[in-house]
C-alpha positions in Angstrom: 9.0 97.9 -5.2 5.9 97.6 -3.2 7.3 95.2 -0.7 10.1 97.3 -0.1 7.5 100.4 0.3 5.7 98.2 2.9 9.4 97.0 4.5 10.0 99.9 5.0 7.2 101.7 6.5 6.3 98.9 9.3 9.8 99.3 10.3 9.3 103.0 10.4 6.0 102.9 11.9 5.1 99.3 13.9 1.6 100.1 14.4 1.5 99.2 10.5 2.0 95.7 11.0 -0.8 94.1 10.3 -2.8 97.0 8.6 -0.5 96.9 5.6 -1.6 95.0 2.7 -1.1 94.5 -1.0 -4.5 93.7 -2.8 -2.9 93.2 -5.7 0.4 94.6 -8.1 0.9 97.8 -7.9 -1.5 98.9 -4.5 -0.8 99.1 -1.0 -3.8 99.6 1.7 -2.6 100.5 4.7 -5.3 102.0 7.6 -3.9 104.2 10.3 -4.8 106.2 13.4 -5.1 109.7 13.0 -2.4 110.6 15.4 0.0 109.6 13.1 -1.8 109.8 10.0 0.3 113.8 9.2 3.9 111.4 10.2 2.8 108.2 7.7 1.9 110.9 4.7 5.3 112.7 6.0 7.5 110.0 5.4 5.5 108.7 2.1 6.3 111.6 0.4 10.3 112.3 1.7 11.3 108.7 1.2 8.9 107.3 -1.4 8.1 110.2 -3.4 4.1 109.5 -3.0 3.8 113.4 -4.3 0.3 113.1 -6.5 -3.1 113.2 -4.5 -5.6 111.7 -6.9 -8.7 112.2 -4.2 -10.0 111.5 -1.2 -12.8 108.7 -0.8 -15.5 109.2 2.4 -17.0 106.1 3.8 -20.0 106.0 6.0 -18.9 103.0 8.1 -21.7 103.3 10.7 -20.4 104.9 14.2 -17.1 105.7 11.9 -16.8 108.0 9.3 -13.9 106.5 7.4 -11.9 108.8 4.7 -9.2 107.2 2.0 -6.1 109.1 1.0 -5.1 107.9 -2.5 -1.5 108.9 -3.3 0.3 107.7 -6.4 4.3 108.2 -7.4 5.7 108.0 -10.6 5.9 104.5 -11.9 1.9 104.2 -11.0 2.2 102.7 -7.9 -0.8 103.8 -6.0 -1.6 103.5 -2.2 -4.5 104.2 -0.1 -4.1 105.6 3.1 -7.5 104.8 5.7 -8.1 107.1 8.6 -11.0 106.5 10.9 -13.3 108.6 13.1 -16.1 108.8 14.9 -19.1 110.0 13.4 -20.4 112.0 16.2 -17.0 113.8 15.8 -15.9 113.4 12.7 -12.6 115.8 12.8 -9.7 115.6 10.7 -6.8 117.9 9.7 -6.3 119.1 6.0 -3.6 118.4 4.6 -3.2 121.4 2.2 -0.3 121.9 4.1 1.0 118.8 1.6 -1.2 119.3 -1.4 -2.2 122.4 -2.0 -5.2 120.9 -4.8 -6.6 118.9 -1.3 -8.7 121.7 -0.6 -11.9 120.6 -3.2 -11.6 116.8 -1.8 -11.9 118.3 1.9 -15.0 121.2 1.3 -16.6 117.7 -0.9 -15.6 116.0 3.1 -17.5 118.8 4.6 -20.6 119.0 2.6 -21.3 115.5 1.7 -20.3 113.7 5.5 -20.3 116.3 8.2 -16.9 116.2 8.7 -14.7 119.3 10.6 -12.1 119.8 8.6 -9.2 121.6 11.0 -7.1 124.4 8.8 -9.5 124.5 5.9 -9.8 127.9 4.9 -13.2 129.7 4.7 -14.3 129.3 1.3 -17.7 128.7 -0.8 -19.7 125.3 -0.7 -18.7 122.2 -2.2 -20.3 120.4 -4.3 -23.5 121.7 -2.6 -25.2 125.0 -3.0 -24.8 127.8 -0.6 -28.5 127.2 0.0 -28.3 123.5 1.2 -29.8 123.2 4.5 -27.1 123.3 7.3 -26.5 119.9 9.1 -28.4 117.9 6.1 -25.2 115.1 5.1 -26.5 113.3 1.6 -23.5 110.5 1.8 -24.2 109.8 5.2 -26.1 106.3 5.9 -28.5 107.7 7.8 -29.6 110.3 5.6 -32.7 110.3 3.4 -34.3 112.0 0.7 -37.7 113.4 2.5 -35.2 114.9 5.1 -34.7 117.7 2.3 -38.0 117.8 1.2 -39.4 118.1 4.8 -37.0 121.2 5.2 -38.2 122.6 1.6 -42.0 122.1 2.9 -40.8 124.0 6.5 -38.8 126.7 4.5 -41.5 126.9 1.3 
C-alpha cells in the first residue's frame, strides 16, 4: 500500500521524486515546498483518505524553521509531511480549513517558534501564558533561559 501511496503521488506531483521515502513499514516522509504544500494535503486526503491529523512537529533547523504534518488513515499507515521556511519569516497557512482540531498544534507553532500562522483565528495563548514576554521563542535554537529572566529583572 505504501508504494502505491508513493506511486501515486510522484506521478501527481514530480517535484516529489526524490523527497519521498519509506523509513520503514507502514511510514512515508515526504518534504515539500510550501507552494504546494495545501495541493499535496489536498490530494492525500481525496485519494488516500489521510483524514486524521495526529500533530504537528516544529523543528529549529538553523536559518529554517521546519514544521512536520503527521497524517494517518485507517489501516495505521502514517506519513509525515515536511514544509520549510525561513526563520526570519517563518509564515505558513493553517490548515483548519482541513482539520478543524489543527488550531492547538498551530497557536503551540506560534508561541513556542515565532511562526505567523495565516487564517488562524484570534484566540488565547498556547501553551504559554498570556503574560509571556512578546517575541521570547523557548523551542527556538537560539533562545536561552536568562533571556526570560533578564526580561523578569527589566519588568520586576
Amino acid at each position: 500500500m505504501e508504494q502505491n501511496i508513493m506511486q501515486n503521488l510522484v506521478k501527481e506531483f514530480n517535484f516529489l521524486e526524490g523527497n519521498i521515502t519509506q523509513p520503514r513499514e507502514r511510514r512515508i516522509f515526504l518534504r515539500v515546498g510550501l507552494d504546494k504544500f495545501t495541493n499535496v494535503l489536498d490530494y492525500l486526503m481525496k485519494h488516500f483518505n489521510f483524514t486524521h491529523l495526529c500533530t504537528i512537529t516544529g523543528l529549529d533547523e538553523g536559518e529554517n524553521l521546519s514544521f512536520i504534518y503527521h497524517l494517518t488513515k485507517e489501516g495505521g499507515i502514517l506519513i509525515n509531511i515536511k514544509v520549510s521556511v525561513p526563520k526570519e519569516n517563518p509564515v505558513i497557512k493553517s490548515i483548519i480549513p482541513y482539520f478543524a482540531g489543527a488550531e492547538i498544534y498551530e497557536r503551540e507553532l506560534v508561541d513556542l517558534f515565532g511562526a505567523k500562522v495565516e487564517g488562524l483565528p484570534q484566540g488565547n495563548r498556547y501553551p504559554l501564558t498570556d503574560d509571556w514576554p512578546v517575541g521570547q521563542f523557548p523551542l527556538r535554537k537560539d533562545w536561552k533561559q536568562e533571556m526570560l529572566d533578564k526580561k523578569a529583572g527589566e519588568n520586576a
